[in-house]
C-alpha positions as a LaTeX table, in Angstrom:
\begin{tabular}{lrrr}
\hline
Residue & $x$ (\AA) & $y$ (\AA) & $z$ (\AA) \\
\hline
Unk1 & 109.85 & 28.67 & 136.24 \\
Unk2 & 109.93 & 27.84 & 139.85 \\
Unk3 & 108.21 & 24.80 & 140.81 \\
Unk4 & 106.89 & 24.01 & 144.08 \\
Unk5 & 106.44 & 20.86 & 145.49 \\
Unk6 & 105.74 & 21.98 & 148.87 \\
Unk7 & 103.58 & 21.77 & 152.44 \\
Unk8 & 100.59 & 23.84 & 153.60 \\
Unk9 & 99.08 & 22.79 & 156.51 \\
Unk10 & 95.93 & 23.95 & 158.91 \\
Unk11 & 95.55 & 22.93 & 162.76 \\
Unk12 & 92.15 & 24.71 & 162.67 \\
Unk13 & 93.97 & 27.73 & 163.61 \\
Unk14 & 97.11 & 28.77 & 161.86 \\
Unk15 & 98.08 & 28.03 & 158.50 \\
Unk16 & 101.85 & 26.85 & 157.84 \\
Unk17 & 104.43 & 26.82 & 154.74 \\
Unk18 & 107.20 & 25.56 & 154.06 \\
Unk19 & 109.90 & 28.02 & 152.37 \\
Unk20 & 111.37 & 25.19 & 149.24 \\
Unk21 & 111.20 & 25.99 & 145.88 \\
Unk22 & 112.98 & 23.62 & 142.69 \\
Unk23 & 114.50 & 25.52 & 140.10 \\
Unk24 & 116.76 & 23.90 & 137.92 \\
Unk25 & 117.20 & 21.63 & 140.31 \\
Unk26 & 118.70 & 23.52 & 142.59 \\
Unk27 & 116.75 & 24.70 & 145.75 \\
Unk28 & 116.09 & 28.41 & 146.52 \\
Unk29 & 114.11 & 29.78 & 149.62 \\
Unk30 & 110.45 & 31.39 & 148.60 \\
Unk31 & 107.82 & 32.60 & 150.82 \\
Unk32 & 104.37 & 30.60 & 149.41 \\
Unk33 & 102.01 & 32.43 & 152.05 \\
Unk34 & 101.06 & 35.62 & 153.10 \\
Unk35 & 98.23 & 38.31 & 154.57 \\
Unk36 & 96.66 & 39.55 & 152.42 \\
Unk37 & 94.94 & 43.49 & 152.29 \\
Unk38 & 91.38 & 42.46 & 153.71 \\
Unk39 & 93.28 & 40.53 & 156.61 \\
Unk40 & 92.92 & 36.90 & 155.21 \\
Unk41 & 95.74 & 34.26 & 154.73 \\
Unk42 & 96.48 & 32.87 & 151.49 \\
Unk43 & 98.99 & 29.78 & 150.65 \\
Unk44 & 100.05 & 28.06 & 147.54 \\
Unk45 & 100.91 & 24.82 & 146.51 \\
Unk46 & 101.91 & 24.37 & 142.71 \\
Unk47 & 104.55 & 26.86 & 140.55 \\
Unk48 & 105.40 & 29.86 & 142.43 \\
Unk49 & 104.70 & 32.07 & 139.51 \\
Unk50 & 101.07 & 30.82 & 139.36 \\
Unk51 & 100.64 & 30.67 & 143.26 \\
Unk52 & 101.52 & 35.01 & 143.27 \\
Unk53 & 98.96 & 35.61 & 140.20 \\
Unk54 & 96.40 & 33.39 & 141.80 \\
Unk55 & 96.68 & 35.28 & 145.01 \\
Unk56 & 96.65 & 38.56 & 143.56 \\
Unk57 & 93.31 & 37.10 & 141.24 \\
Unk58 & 91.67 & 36.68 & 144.88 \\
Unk59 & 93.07 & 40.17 & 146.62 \\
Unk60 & 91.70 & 41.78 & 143.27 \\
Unk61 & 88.10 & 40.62 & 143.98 \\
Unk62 & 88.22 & 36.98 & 142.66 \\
Unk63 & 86.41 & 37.78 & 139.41 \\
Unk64 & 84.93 & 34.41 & 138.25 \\
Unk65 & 85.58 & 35.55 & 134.70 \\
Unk66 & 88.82 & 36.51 & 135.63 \\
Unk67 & 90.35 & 33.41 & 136.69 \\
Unk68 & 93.70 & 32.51 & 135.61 \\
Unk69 & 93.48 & 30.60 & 132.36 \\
Unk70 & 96.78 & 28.25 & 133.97 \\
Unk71 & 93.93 & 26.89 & 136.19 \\
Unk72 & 92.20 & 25.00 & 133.42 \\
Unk73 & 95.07 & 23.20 & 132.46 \\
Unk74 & 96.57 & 20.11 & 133.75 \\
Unk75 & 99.50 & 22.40 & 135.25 \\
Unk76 & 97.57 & 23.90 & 137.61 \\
Unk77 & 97.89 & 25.67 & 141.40 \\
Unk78 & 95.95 & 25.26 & 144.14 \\
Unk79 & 95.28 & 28.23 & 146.53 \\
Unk80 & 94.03 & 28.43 & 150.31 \\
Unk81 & 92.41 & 30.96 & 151.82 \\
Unk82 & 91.46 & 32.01 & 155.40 \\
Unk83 & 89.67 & 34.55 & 156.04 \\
Unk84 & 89.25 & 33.43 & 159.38 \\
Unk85 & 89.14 & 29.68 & 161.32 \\
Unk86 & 85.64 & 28.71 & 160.41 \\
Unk87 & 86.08 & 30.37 & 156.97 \\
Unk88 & 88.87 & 28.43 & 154.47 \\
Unk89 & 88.61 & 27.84 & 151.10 \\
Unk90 & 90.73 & 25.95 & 148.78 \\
Unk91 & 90.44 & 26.58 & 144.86 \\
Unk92 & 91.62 & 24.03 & 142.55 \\
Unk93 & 90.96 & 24.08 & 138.64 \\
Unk94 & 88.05 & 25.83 & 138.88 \\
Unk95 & 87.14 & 29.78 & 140.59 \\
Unk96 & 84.82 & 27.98 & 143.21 \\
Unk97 & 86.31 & 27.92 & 146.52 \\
Unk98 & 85.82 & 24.74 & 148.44 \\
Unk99 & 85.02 & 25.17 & 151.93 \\
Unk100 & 87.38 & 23.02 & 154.90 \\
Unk101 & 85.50 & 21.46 & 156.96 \\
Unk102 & 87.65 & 19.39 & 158.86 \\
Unk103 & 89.65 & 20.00 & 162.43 \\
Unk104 & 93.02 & 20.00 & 160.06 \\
Unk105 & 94.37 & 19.34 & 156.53 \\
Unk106 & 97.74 & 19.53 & 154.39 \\
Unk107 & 98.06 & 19.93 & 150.86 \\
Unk108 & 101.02 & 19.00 & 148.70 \\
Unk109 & 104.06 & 16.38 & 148.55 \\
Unk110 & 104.60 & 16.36 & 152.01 \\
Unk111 & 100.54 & 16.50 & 153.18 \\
Unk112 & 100.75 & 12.77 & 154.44 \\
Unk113 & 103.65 & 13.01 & 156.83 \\
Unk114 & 101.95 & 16.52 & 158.49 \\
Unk115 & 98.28 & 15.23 & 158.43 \\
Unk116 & 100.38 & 12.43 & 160.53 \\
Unk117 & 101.50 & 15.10 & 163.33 \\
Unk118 & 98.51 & 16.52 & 163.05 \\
Unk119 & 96.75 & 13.63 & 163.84 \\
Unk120 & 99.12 & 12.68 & 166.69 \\
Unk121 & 98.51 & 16.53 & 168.47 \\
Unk122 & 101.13 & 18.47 & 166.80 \\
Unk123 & 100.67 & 21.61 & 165.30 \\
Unk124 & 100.73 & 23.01 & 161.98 \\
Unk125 & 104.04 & 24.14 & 162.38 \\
Unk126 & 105.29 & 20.85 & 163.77 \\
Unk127 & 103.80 & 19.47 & 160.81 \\
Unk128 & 105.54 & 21.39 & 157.89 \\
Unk129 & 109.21 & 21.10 & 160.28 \\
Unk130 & 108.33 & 17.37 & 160.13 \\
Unk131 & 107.07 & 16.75 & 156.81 \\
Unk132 & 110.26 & 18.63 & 155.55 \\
Unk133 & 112.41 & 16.44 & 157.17 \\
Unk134 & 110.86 & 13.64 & 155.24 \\
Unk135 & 109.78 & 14.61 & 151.69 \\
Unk136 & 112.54 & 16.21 & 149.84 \\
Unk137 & 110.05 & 18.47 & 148.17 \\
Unk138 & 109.43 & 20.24 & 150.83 \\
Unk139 & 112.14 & 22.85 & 153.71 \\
Unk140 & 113.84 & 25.55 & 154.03 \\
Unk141 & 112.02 & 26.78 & 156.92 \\
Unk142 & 108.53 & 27.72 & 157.54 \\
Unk143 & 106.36 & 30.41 & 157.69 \\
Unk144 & 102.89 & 30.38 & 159.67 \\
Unk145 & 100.04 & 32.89 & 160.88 \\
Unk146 & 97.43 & 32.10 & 163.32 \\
Unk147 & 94.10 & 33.21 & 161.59 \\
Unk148 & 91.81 & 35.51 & 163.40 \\
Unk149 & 88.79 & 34.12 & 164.94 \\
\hline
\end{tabular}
């Protein structure tokens, strides 16, 4: 199982990742977000395993009755969607997505120290770089699209 204790963060126009993953305790590089066939963005926070089979529950239609059964459990991953910057959606525990409403937002261990930059002008990029500086759950790069308007 590879855990993820990670950083996803929207500026209210590109969605960032960082790249850490916790196996065994040791750290291995992972990519946690990606496009997706109908053009949308989706990003993970939670076990890496869980994040790929939520994302492929959404690219498959995101069947209600179809929802990962992991969800309902207290060991479960949250997934964020954009299909474009006034559409994102976050899905916790249960197959409704939430919509974002606000100018930005981070999700995850290191969500404080980027809703920080964010809140100071920075980026969502700047965000992840800074958050993984801090938060030892979190680095090994970062990965971002800018999501179409």
């Amino acid at each position: 199982m590879l855990c993820i204790v990670t950083v996803i963060a929207w500026d209210g126009k590109t969605l960032s990742a960082d790249k850490q993953a916790t196996t065994c305790d040791m750290q291995i590089t992972v990519t946690k977000i990606k496009k997706i066939n109908d053009g949308s963005i989706v990003a993970w926070t939670g076990t890496h395993e869980q994040g790929i089979v939520l994302a492929k529950w959404y690219e498959d239609g995101s069947d209600p009755k179809k929802y990962p059964e992991f969800q309902k459990t207290d060991d479960w991953t949250c997934l964020i969607v954009a299909k474009n910057i006034n559409n994102v959606f976050v899905y916790h525990k249960l197959p409704i997505g939430q919509r974002v409403e606000d100018d930005f937002v981070a999700w995850g261990s290191g969500r404080d120290y980027a809703m920080a930059v964010m809140e100071m002008g920075g980026d969502s990029e700047k965000a992840v770089l800074v958050a993984s500086k801090f938060d030892v759950n979190c680095g090994n790069g970062v990965d971002s699209f800018v999501v179409s308007t």
